[in-house]
C-alpha positions as CSV (number, residue, x, y, z in Angstrom):
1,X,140.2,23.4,-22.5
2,X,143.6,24.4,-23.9
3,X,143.6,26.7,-27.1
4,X,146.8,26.2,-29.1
5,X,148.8,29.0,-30.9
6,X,148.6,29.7,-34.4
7,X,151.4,28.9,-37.0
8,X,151.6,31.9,-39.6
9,X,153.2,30.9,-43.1
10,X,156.5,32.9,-42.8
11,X,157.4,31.4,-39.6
12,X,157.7,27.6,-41.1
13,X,161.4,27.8,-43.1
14,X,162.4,25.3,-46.1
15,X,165.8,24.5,-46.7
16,X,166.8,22.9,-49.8
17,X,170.3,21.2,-49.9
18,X,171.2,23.7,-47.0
19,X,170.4,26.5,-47.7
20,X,167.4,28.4,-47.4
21,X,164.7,29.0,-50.2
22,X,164.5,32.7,-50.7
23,X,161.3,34.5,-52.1
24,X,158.8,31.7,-50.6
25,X,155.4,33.4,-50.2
26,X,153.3,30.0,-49.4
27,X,154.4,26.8,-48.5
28,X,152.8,23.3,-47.6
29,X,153.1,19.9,-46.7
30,X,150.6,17.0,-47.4
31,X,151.3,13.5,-46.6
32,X,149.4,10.9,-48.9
33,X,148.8,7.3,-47.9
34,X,148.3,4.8,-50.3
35,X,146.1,2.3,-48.6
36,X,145.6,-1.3,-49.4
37,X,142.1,-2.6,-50.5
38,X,141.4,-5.8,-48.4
39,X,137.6,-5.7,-49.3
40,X,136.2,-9.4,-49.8
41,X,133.1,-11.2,-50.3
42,X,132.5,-10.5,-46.5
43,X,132.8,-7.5,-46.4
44,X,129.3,-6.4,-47.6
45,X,128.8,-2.9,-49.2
46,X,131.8,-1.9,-47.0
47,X,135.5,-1.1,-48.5
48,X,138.3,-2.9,-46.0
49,X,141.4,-1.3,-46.5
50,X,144.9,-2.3,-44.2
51,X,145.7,-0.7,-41.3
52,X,149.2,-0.1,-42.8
53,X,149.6,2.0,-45.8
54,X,150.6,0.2,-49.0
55,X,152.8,3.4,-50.0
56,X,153.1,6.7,-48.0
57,X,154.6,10.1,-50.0
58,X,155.1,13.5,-48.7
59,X,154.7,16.4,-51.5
60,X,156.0,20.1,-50.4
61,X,154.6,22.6,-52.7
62,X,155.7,26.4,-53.0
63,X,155.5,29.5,-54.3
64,X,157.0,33.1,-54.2
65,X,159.2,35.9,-56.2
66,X,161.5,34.6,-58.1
67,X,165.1,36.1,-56.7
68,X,167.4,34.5,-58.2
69,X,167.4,31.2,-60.6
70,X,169.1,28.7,-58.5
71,X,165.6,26.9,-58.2
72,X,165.8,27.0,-62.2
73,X,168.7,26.1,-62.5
74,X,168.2,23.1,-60.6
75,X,165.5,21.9,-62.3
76,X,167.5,22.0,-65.7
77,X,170.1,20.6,-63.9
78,X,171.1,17.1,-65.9
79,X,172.6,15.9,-62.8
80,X,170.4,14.3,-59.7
81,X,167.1,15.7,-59.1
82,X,167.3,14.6,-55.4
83,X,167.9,17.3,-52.7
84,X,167.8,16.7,-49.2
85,X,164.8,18.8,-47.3
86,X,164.1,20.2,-44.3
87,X,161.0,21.9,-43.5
88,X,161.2,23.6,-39.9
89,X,158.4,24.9,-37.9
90,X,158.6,27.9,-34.8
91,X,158.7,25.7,-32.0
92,X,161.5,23.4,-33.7
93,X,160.1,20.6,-35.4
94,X,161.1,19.3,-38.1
95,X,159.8,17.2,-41.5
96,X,163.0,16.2,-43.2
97,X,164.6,13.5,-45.8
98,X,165.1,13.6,-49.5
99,X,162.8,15.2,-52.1
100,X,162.7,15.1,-55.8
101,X,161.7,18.3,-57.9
102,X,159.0,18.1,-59.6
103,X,157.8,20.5,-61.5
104,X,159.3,24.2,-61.3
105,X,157.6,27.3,-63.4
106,X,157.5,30.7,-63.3
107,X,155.1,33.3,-64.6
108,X,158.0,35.8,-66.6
109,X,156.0,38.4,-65.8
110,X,156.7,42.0,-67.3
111,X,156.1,44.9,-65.1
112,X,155.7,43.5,-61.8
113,X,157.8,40.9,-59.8
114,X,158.1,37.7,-61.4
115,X,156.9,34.3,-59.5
116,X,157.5,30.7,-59.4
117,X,155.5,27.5,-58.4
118,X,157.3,24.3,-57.0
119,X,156.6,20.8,-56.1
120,X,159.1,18.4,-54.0
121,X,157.8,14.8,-53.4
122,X,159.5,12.3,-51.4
123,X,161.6,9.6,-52.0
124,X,162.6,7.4,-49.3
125,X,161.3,7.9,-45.5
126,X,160.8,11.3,-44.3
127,X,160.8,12.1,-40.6
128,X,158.9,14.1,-38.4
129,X,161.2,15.1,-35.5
130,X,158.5,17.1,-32.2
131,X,160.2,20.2,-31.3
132,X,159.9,21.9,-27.6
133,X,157.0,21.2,-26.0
């Protein structure tokens, strides 16, 4: 039996537009599928659902010290709201395709650093691209 290697938070990297998010803390991906209720008169007490999902979305939410307001700044931005993503694991793999801010906040805290929370959901396909094996 082979054990695998863990993946520890700091070594997955998110880029947003390009350039790398600075302050991130924690970071994750979860990919939601939408499926399609085929249930019928046949189907008993059972639900049937497709074996193809109806809608698929990919939300990326983070969260660390705020360092500068370029994620703020963004999200007041009047302009597009779509930024292309990459999200990059240690042994190179890759999620990537275009995401659409969400929500942004921060805490404005007083005395001690101040932090933000951030949501990116998907618009269009993303892509999972394996990275060495």
């Amino acid at each position: 039996m082979s054990s695998g290697i863990s993946i520890k938070g700091e070594q997955r990297i998110l880029t947003l537009g390009g350039q790398n998010i600075l302050g991130t803390q924690t970071k994750g991906i979860s990919v939601n599928n939408e499926m399609v209720e085929t249930s019928d008169d046949n189907s008993g007490v059972w639900a049937e659902y497709d074996a193809v999902a109806g809608k698929k979305t990919v939300e990326i939410p983070f969260s660390g010290m705020l360092k500068n307001l370029e994620l703020l700044k963004a999200s007041l931005s009047t302009g597009s709201q779509m930024y292309a993503v990459l999200y990059t694991y240690p042994d190179g793999s890759t999620v990537a395709g275009d995401f659409a801010m969400t929500t942004f906040s921060e805490t404005g805290e007083h005395k001690t650093a101040t932090t933000f929370d951030c949501t990116l959901v998907s618009s269009g396909p993303v892509i999972f691209t394996p990275g060495a094996v």
